[in-house]
N, C-alpha and C positions, 0 to 999 in steps of 0.2 A: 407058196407063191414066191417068187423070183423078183428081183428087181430088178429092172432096164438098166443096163450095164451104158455108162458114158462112151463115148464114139472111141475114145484114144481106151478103152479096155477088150472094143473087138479085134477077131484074128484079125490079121493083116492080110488082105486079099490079091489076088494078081492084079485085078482090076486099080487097087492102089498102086503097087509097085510099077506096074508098066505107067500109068499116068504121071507117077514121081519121076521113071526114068525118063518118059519123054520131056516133059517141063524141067526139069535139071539139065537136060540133054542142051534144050534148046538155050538155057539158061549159060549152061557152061560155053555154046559156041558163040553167044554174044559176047562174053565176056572177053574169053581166048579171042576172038575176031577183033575186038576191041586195041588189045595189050598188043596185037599183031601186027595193026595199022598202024599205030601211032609210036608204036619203038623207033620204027625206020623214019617217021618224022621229027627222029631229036626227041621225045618224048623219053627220060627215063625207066626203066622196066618195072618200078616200086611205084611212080605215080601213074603210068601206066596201067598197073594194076588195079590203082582205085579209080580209075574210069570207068573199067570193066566192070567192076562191081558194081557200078551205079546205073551202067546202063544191063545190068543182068538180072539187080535187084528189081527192079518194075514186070518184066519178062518173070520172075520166079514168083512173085508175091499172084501177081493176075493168075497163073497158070495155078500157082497151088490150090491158090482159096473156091477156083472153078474148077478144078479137075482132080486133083492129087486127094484134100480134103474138102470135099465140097462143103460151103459155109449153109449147112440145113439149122436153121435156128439158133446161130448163133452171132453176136454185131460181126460186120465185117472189120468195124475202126480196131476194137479189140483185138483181132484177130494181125491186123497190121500192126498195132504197138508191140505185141511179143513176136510176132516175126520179122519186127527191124533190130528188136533184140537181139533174137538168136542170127539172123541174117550178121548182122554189125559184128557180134562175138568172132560168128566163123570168120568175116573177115580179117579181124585184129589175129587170130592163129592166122590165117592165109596169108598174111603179109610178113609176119614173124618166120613164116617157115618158107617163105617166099624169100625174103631177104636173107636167112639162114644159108638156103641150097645158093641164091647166088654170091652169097661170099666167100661158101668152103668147098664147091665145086668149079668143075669147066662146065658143068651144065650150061645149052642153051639155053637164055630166057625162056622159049615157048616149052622146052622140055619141062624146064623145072614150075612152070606155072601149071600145065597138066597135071603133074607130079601132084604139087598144093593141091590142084583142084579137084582132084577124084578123092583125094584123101580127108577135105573133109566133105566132102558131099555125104557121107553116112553120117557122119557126127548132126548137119543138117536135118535130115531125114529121120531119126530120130528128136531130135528138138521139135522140128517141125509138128510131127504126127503127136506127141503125147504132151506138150505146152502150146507153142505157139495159134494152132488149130484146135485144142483139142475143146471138147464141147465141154461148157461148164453147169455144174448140176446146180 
């Protein structure tokens, strides 16, 4: 007999990955939308940034914990403490490699915030799916 494998040891499904794409999706255009609007109001493009992430942060945590890894039997509070964790880490890289691209390129701001932002959205994606969600035995 077998024993019931925890949520973060099954395959990884489409049905996962297009839910993650769309809520990252939506996640990253609030963000980018964010950093977009308020550059051009005097806003620096570094604090700019962490606007974005705050208002992206609420957008990712709702969509994840209901669609990406849905919370079947597990607290949701817990599930928000280690993904402000992991959420806050990726930022602290997102802003290091944000502020990185605009000191040692001509990149435009929204180029190089793209840049950050896809790049770690997998780093996310996995933190996400095997800690921050993942079901505890």
């Amino acid at each position: 007999m077998s024993a019931a494998r925890p949520a973060s040891a099954k395959p990884v499904g489409i049905r996962e990955v297009v839910a993650f794409g769309a809520v990252g999706g939506a996640a990253f255009l609030v963000h980018f939308a964010v950093v977009a609007v308020t550059v051009p109001l005097g806003v620096v493009p570094l604090l700019a940034n962490v606007f974005g992430f705050l208002a992206a942060f609420a957008v990712s945590f709702v969509g994840h914990a209901r669609w990406s890894f849905p919370a079947e039997g597990r607290p949701v509070a817990a599930a928000l403490k280690r993904f402000a964790a992991v959420a806050v880490s990726g930022f602290v890289l997102n802003e290091i490699a944000y502020a990185g691209l605009l000191r040692v390129t001509s990149l435009d701001y929204r180029v190089a915030l793209f840049i950050v932002l896809c790049a770690v959205a997998g780093l996310t994606w996995l933190a996400g799916r095997y800690w921050a969600f993942a079901h505890r035995a």
